[in-house]
C-alpha positions as semicolon CSV with decimal commas, in nm:
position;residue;x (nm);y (nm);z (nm)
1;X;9,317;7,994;8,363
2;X;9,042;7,704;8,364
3;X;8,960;7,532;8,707
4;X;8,983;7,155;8,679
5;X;8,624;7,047;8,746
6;X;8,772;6,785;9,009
7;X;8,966;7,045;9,216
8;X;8,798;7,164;9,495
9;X;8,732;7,528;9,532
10;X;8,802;7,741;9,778
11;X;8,461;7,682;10,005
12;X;8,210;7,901;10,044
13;X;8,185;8,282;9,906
14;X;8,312;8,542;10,158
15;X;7,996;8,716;10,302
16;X;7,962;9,067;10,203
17;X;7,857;9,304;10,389
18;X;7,622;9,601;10,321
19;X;7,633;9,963;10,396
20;X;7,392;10,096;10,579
21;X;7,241;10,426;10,421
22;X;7,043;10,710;10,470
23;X;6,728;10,894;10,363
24;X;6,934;10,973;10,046
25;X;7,046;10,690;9,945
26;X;7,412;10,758;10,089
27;X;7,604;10,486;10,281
28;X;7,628;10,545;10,618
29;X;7,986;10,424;10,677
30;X;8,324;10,534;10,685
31;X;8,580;10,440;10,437
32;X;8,865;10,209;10,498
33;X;9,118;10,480;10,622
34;X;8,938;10,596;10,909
35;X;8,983;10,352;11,228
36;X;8,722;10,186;11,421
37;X;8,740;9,897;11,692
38;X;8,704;9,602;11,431
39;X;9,046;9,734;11,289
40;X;9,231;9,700;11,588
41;X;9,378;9,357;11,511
42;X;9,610;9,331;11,278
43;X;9,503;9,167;10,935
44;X;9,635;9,203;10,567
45;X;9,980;9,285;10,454
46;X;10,154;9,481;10,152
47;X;10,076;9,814;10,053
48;X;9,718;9,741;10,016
49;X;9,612;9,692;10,363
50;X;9,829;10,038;10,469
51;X;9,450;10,235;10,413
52;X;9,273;9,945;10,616
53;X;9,378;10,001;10,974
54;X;9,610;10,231;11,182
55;X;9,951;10,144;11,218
56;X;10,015;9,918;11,582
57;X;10,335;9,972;11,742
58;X;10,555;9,644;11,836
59;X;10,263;9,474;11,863
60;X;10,088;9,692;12,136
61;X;9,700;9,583;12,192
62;X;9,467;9,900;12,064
63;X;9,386;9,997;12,390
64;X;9,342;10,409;12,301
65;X;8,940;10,372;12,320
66;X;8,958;10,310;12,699
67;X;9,166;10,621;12,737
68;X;8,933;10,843;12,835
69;X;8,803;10,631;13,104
70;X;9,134;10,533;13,330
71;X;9,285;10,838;13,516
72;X;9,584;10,959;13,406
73;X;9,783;10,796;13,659
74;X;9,629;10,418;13,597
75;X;9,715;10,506;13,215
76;X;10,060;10,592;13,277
77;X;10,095;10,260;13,490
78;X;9,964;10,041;13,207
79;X;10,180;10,213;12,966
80;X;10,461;10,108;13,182
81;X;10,402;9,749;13,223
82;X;10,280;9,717;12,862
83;X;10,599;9,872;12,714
84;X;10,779;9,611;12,943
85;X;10,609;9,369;12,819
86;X;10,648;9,451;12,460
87;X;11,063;9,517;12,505
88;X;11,064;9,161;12,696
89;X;10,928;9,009;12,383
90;X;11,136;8,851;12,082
91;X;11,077;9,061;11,763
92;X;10,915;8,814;11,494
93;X;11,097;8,964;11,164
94;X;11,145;8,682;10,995
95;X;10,780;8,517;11,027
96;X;10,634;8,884;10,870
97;X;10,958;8,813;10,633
98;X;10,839;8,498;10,520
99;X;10,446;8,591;10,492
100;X;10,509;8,859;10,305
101;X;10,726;8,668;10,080
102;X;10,464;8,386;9,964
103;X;10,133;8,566;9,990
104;X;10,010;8,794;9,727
105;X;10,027;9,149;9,746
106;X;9,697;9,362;9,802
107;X;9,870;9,629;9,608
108;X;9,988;9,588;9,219
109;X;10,158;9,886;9,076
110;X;10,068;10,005;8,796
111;X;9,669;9,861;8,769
112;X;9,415;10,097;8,878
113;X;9,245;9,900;9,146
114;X;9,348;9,728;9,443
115;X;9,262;9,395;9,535
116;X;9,020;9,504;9,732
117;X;8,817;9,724;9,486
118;X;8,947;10,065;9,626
119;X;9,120;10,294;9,386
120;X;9,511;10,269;9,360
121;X;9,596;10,673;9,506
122;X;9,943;10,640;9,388
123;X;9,869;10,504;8,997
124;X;9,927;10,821;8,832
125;X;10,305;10,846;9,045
126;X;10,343;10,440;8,972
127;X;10,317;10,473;8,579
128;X;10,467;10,834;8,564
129;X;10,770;10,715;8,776
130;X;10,816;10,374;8,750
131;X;11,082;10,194;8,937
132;X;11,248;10,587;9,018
133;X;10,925;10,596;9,275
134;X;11,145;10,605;9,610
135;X;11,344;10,878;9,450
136;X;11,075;11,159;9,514
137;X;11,060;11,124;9,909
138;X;10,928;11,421;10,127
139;X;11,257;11,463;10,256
140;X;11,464;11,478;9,911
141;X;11,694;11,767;9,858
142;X;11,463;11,977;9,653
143;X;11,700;12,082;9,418
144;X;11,803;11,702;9,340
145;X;11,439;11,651;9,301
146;X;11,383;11,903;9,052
147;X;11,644;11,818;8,841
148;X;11,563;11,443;8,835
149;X;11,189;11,569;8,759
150;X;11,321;11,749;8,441
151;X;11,503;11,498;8,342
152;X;11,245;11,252;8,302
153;X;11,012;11,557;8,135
154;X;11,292;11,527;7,878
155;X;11,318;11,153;7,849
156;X;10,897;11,191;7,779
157;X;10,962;11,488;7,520
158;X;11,059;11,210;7,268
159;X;11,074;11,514;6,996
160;X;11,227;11,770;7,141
161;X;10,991;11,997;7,113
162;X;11,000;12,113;7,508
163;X;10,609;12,018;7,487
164;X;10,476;11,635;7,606
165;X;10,234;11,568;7,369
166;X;9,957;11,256;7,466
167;X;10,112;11,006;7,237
168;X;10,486;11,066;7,382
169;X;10,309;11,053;7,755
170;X;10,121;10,733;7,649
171;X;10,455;10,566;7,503
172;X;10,617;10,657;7,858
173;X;10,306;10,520;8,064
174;X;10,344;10,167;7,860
175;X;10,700;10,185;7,907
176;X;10,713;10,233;8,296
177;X;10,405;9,968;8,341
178;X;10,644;9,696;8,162
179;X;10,894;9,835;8,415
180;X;10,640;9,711;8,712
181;X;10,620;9,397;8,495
182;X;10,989;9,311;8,515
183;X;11,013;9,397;8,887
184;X;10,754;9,173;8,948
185;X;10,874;8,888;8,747
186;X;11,263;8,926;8,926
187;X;11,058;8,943;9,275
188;X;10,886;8,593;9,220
189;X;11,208;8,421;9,122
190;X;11,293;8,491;9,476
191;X;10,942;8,408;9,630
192;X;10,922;8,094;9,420
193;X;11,245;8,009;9,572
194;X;11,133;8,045;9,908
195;X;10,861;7,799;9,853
196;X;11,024;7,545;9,631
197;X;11,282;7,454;9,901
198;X;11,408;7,137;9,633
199;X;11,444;7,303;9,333
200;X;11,175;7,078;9,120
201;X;11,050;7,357;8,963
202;X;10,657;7,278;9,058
203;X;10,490;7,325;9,396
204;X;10,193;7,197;9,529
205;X;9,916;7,347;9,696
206;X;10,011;7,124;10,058
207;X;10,377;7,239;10,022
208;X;10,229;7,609;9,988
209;X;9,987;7,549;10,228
210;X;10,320;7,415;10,521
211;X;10,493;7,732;10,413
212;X;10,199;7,948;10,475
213;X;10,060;7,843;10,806
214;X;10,415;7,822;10,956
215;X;10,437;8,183;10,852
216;X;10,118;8,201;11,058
217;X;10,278;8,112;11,351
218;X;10,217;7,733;11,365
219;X;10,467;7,438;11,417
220;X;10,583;7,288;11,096
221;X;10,585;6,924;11,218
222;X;10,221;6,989;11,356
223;X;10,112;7,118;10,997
224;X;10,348;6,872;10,809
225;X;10,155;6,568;11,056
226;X;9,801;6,701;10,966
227;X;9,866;6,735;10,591
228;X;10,058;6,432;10,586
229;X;9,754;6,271;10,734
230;X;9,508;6,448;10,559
231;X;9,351;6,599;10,895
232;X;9,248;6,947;10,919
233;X;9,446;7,129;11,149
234;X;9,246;7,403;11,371
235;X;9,307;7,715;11,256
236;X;9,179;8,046;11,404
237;X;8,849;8,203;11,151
238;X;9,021;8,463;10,965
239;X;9,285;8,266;10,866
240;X;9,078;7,978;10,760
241;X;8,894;8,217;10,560
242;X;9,240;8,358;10,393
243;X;9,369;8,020;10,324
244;X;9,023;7,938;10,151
245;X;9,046;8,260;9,910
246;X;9,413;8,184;9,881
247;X;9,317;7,806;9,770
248;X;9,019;7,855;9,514
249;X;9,293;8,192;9,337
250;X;9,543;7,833;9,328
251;X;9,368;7,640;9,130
252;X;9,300;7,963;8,928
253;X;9,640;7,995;8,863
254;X;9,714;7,650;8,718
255;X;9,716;7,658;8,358
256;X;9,527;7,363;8,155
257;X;9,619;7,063;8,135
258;X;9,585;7,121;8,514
259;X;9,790;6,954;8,778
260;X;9,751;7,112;9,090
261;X;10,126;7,184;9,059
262;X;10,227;7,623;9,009
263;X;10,573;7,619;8,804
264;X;10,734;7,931;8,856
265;X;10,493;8,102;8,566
266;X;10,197;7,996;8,696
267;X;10,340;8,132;9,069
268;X;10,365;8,431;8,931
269;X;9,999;8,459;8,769
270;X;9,914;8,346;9,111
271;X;10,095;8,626;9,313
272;X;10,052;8,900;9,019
273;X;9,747;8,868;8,834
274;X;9,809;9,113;8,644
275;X;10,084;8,878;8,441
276;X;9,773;8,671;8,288
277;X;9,465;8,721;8,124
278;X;9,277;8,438;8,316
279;X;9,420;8,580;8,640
280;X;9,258;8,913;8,564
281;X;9,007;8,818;8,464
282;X;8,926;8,619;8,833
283;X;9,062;8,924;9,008
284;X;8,772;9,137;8,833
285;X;8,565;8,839;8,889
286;X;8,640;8,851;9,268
287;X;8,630;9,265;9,267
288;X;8,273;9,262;9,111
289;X;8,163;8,963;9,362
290;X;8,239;9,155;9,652
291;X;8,108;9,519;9,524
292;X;7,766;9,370;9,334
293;X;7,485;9,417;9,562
294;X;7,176;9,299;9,379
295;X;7,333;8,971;9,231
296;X;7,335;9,079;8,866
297;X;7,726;9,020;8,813
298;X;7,756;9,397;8,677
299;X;7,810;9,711;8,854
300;X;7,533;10,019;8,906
301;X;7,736;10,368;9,015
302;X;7,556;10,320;9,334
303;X;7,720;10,013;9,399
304;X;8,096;10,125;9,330
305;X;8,045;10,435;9,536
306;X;7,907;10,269;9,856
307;X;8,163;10,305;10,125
308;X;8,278;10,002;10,395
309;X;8,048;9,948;10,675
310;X;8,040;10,199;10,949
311;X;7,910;10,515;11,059
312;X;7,999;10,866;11,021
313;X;8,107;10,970;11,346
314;X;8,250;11,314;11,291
315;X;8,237;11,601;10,990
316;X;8,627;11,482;10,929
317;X;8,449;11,111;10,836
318;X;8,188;11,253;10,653
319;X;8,450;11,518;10,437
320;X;8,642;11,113;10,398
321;X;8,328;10,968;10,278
322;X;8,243;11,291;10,013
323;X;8,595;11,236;9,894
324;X;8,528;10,852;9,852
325;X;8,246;10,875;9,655
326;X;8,373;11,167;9,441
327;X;8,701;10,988;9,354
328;X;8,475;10,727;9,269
329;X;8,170;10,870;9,066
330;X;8,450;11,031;8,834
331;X;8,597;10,722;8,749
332;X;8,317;10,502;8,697
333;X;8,136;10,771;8,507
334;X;8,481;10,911;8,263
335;X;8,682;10,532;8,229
336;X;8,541;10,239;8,330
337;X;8,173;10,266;8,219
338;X;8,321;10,304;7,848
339;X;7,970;10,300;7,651
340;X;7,808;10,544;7,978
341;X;7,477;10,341;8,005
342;X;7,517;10,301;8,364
343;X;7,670;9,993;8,454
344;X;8,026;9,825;8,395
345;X;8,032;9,493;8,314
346;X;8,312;9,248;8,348
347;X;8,454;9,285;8,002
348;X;8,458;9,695;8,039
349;X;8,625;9,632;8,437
350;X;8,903;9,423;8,291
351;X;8,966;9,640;8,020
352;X;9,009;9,895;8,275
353;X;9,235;9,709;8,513
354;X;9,464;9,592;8,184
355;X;9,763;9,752;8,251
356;X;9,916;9,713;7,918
357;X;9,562;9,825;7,740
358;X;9,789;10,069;7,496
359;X;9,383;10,248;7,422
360;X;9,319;10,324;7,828
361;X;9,774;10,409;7,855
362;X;9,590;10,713;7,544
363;X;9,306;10,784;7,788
364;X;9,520;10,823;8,103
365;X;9,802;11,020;7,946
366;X;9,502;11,267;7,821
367;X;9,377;11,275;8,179
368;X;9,720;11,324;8,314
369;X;9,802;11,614;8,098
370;X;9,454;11,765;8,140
371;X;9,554;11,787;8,511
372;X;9,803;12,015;8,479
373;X;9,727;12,164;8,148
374;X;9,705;12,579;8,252
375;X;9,718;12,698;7,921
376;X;9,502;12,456;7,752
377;X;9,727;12,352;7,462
378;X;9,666;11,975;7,537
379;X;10,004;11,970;7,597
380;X;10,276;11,950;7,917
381;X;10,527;12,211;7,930
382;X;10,811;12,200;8,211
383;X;10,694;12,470;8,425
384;X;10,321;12,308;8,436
385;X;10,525;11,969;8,527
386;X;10,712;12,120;8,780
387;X;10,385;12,330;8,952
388;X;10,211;11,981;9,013
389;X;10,439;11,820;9,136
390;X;10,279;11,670;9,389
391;X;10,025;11,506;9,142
392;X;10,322;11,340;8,952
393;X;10,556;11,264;9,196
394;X;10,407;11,261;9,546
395;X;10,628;11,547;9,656
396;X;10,544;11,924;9,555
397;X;10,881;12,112;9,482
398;X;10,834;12,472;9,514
399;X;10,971;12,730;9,308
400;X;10,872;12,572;9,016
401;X;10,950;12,919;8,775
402;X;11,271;12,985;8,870
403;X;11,319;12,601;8,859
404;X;11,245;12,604;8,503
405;X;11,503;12,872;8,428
406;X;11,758;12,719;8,654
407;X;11,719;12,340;8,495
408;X;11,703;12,450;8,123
């Protein structure tokens, strides 16, 4: 999608930080699931920001540093009045409603990477699955669960043959990504709805704009006045900075001839990304902007392995951070540097992130079987399906032998 050279852009680049790092070269930080006092507010939404901060209860300030320094009885006596506080208190549902409705999501099922550069944990579930994710919960009758596992083994096993070759596996990962697709695209009929109030069938980036800072919290006749008059109203940092990002990906997302006005296509390039090749190829644009380090628009391994900012505080941290960087060294080094001499440009990152790249659907379905492949035919059998579970599902079923027997 081309930016029209008269449109302004959304301000100045977000700063980025650096990790610290040691004698070895190793970042000195913790990765985004482990908690520290910066994450106490509460920031992001969607199922990309679950691995950024700790969950807050209705609202409750994160108070659980000071613990150890107010006796017990002074702690219970807080905990009183705050919890009195907090039932006293309206529940804002339909403000998170609303947000969540018109911003985009930090998570995209079925792409590889998050928004935010990290590694999507559940991609191998999301394209194995499909829209049947929710039906694998931890609390499924495992029995139910087994049987609904073999049946999609046989929905895969195109030939019969009890055996899922890579091909069949690769058909089935293309098929359950265009699943995503048409989830997505029945979602932002909705969320186009909810910001298209009069039914025009364009919106502007000031009608957005209302929507999204009364979302914030703010009075819509205070925001209507200021955009009305073309006065900036004051807006707290972070969310100036969000509505910046949000503004330049806007402009992105409106196709040539540009108008400034999203029709319900271009709202949905602008929410998923992933539904256009221009929107891609800003998200890896964005991606490599925050990860590149030494300003050569590419990226070294050292650079997609550094962790967040922060320090190792404990040997569960550090066993986070080896996991971080190993998750991450493997994939750089086996599927996104695709000619392995070191660094991944744009054009290798956004073949990588293409979720309907029908070459990298061949590569994963390899690496998927590989997983689980026990007795090395380079095929899946049921009982090898059923024994990693867990890696295809989310759930591990036990008893995957006599399974086998019981379901065929």
């Amino acid at each position: 999608m081309a930016t029209p050279a008269s449109a302004p852009r959304g301000g100045a680049p977000r700063p980025r930080a650096t990790p610290s790092r040691n004698k070895d070269g190793r970042s000195l930080s913790r990765p985004r699931s482990e908690a520290s006092p910066a994450l106490c507010r509460l920031s992001g939404h969607g199922r990309g920001s679950r691995a950024a901060a700790p969950k807050q209860s209705h609202g409750l300030p994160c108070v659980a540093m000071a613990s150890r320094r107010l006796p017990h009885w002074l702690w219970w006596l807080l905990g009183s009045v705050l919890l009195g506080e907090v039932s006293a208190r309206p529940a804002n549902h339909s403000s998170t409603r609303e947000e969540n409705e018109i911003l985009p999501p930090d998570h995209l099922n079925g792409v590889k990477l998050e928004m935010d550069g990290h590694l999507n944990k559940d991609f191998h579930q999301e394209v194995f699955l499909g829209k049947d994710m929710d039906g694998f919960e931890e609390d499924a009758e495992p029995r139910r669960s087994r049987r609904k596992l073999m049946l999609i083994f046989s929905k895969v096993d195109v030939n019969t043959d009890r055996k899922i070759s890579a091909k069949e596996m690769q058909r089935w990962i293309m098929e359950k990504t265009a699943e995503h697709f048409q989830e997505a695209v029945r979602e932002n009929k909705m969320h186009f709805r909810a910001v298209d109030p009069d039914g025009d069938g364009r919106v502007s980036w000031d009608e957005y704009k209302v929507k999204f800072l009364v979302s914030k919290g703010h009075s819509e006749k205070e925001v209507l006045d200021a955009v009305q008059s073309k006065r900036e109203l004051q807006v707290d940092e972070e969310t100036q900075e969000v509505l910046e990002n949000l503004k330049d990906r806007w402009y992105q997302a409106d196709s040539p001839p540009a108008d400034l006005l999203l029709t319900e296509d271009e709202f949905l390039s602008f929410l998923h990304p992933e539904h256009s090749r221009g929107m891609l190829k800003f998200m890896v644009k964005e991606i490599i902007r925050d990860l590149d380090q030494d300003g050569d628009k590419q990226l070294s391994l050292p650079e997609f392995v550094s962790l967040p900012v922060g320090t190792v505080e404990n040997q569960q941290a550090q066993d986070m951070d080896d996991s971080w960087v190993r998750d991450r060294r493997k994939e750089f080094e086996e599927l996104i540097d695709a000619n392995h001499d070191g660094v991944v440009t744009s054009e290798e990152l956004e073949s990588y992130m293409d979720p309907m790249n029908e070459y990298n659907a061949l590569n994963e379905a390899k690496q998927m079987i590989a997983i689980a492949d026990e007795n090395q035919d380079l095929h899946l059998e049921a009982d090898e399906v059923l024994k990693y579970s867990e890696f295809f599902t989310g759930s591990k079923l036990m008893d995957y032998a006599r399974s086998v027997h019981e379901e065929f």
